[in-house]
Short mmCIF file of the C-alpha atoms (twelve columns), coordinates in Angstrom:
data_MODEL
# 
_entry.id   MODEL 
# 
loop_
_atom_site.group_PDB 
_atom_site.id 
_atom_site.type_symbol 
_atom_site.label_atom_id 
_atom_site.label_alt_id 
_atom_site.label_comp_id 
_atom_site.label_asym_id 
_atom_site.label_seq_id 
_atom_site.Cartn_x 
_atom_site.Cartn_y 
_atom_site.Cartn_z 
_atom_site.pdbx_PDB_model_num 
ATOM 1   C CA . UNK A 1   -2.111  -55.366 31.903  1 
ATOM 2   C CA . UNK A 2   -0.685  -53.756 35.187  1 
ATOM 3   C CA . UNK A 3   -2.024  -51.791 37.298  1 
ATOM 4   C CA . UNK A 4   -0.108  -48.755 36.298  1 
ATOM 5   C CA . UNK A 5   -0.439  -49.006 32.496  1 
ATOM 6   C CA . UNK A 6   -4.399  -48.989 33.232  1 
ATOM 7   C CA . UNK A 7   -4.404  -45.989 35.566  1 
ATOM 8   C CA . UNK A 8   -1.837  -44.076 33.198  1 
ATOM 9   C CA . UNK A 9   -4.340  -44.707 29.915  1 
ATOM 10  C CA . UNK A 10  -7.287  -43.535 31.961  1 
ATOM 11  C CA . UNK A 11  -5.583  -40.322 32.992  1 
ATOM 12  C CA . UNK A 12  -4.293  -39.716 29.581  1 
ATOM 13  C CA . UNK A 13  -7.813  -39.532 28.584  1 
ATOM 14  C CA . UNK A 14  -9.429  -36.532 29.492  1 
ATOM 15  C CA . UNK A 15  -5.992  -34.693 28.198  1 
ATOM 16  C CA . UNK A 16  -6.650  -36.652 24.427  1 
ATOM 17  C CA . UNK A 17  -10.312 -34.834 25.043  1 
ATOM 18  C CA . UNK A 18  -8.752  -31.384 25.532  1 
ATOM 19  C CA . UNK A 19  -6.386  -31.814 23.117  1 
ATOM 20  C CA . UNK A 20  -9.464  -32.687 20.238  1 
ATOM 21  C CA . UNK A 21  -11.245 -29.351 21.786  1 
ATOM 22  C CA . UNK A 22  -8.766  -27.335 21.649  1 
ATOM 23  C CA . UNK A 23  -8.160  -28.516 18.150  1 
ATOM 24  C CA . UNK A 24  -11.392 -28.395 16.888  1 
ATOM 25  C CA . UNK A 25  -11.619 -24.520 18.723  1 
ATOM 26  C CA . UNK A 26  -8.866  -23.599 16.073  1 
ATOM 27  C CA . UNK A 27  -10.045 -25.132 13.496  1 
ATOM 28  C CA . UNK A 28  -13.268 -23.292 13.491  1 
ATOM 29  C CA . UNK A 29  -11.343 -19.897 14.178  1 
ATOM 30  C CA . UNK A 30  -9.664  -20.794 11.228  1 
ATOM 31  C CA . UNK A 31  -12.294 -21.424 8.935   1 
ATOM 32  C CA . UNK A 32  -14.150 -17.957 9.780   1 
ATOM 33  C CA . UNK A 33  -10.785 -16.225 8.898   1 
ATOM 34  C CA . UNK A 34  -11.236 -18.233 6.034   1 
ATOM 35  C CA . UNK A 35  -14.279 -16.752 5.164   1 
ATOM 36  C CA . UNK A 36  -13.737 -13.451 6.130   1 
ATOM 37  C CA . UNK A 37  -10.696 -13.439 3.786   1 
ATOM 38  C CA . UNK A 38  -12.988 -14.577 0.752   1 
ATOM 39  C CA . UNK A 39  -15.453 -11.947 1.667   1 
ATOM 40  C CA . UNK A 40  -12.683 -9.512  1.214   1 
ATOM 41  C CA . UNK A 41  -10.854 -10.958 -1.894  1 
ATOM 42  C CA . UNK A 42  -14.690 -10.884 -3.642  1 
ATOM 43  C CA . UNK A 43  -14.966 -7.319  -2.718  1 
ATOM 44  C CA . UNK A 44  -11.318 -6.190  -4.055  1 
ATOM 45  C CA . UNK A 45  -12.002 -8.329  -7.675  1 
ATOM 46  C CA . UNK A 46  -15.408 -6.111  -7.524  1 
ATOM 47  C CA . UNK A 47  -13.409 -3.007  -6.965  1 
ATOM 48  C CA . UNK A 48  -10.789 -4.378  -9.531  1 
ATOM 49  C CA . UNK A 49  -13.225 -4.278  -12.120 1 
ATOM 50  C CA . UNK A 50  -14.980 -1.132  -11.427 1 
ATOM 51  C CA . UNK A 51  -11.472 0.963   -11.805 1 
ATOM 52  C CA . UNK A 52  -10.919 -0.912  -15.056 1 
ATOM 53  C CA . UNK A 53  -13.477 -0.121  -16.476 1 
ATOM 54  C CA . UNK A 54  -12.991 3.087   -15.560 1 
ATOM 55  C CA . UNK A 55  -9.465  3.455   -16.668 1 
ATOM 56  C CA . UNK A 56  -11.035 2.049   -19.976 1 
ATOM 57  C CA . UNK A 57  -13.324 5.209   -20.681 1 
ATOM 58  C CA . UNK A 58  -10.650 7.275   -19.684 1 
ATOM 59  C CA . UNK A 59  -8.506  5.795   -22.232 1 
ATOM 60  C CA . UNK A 60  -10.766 6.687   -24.896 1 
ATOM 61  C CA . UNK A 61  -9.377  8.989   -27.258 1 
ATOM 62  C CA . UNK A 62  -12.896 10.466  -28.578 1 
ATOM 63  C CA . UNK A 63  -13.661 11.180  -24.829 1 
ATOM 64  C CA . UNK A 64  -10.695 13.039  -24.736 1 
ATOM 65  C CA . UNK A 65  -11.135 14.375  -27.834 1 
ATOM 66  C CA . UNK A 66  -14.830 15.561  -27.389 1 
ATOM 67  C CA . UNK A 67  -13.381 17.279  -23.811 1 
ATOM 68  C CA . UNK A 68  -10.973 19.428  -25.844 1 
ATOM 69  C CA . UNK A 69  -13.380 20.710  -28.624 1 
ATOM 70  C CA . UNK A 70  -15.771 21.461  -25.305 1 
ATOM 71  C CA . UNK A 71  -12.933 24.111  -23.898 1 
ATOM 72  C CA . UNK A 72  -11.342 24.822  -27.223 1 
ATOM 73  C CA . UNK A 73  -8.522  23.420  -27.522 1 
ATOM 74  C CA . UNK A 74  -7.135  21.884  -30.563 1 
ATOM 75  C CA . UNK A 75  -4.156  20.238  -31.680 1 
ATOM 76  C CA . UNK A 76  -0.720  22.145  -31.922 1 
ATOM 77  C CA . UNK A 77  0.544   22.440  -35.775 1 
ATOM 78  C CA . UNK A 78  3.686   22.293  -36.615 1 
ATOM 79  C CA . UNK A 79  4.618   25.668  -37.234 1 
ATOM 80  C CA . UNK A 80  3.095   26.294  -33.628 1 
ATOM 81  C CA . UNK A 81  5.651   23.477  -31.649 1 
ATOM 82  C CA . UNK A 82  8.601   24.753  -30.554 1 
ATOM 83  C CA . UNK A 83  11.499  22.112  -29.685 1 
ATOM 84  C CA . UNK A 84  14.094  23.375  -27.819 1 
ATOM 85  C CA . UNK A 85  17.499  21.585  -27.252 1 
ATOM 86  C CA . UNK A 86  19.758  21.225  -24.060 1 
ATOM 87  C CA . UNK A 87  23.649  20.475  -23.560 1 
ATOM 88  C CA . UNK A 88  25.082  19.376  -20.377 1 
ATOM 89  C CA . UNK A 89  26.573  22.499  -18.416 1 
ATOM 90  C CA . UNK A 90  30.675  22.122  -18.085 1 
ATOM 91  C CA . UNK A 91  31.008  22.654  -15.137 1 
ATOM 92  C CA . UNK A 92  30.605  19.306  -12.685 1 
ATOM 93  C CA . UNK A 93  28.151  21.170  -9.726  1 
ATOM 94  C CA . UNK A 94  25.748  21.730  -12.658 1 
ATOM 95  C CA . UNK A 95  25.775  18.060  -13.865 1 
ATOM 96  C CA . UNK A 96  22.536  17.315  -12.879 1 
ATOM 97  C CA . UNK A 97  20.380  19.995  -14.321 1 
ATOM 98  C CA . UNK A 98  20.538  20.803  -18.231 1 
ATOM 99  C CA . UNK A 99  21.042  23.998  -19.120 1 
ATOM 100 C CA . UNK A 100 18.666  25.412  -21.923 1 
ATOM 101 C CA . UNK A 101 20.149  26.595  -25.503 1 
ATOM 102 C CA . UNK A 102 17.817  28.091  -28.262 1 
ATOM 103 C CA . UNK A 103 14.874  27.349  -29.467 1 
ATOM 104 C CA . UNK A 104 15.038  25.393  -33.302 1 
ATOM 105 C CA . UNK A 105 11.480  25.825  -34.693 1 
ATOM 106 C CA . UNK A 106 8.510   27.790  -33.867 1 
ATOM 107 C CA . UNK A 107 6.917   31.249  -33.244 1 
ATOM 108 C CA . UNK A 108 7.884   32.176  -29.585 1 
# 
């Protein structure tokens, strides 16, 4: 081997060791992100499950029903619903908004 070739492998060297360093620096940032971002992810699936399960009582319809017996309300009969019925206004600056007609059914 020539001279050269030796001298150029030895210098190469300690840049091969700062290379693995450097690599092995990022590698461990890397992995603690890692982490950090499972910590997190177990947390949210925690959270997850709380509001499920608390969207699930609120869903239940004999909650809801034992709330309105406890401040009196009750379900509307028929004679007591009052539909009422809309028809688009003529004119085109009122196209948007409905206006109201009569009511059909009901006590006022």
């Amino acid at each position: 081997m020539k001279r050269w070739q030796v001298l150029a492998m030895i210098g190469s060297m300690p840049l091969m060791l700062l290379g693995v360093v450097w690599q092995a620096g990022r590698q461990a940032s890397l992995v603690a992100e890692a982490r950090e971002l499972e910590h997190q992810q177990e947390s949210w699936v925690e959270a997850n499950a709380k509001l499920i399960g608390g969207i699930s009582v609120l869903e239940n319809r004999e909650r809801a029903n034992e709330l309105a017996s406890k401040l009196g309300l009750e379900r509307a009969t028929a004679e007591r619903r009052i539909f009422i019925e809309t028809q688009p206004s003529k004119s085109t600056s009122d196209a948007a908004a409905p206006a109201p007609t009569q009511a059909v059914k009901g006590n006022g």
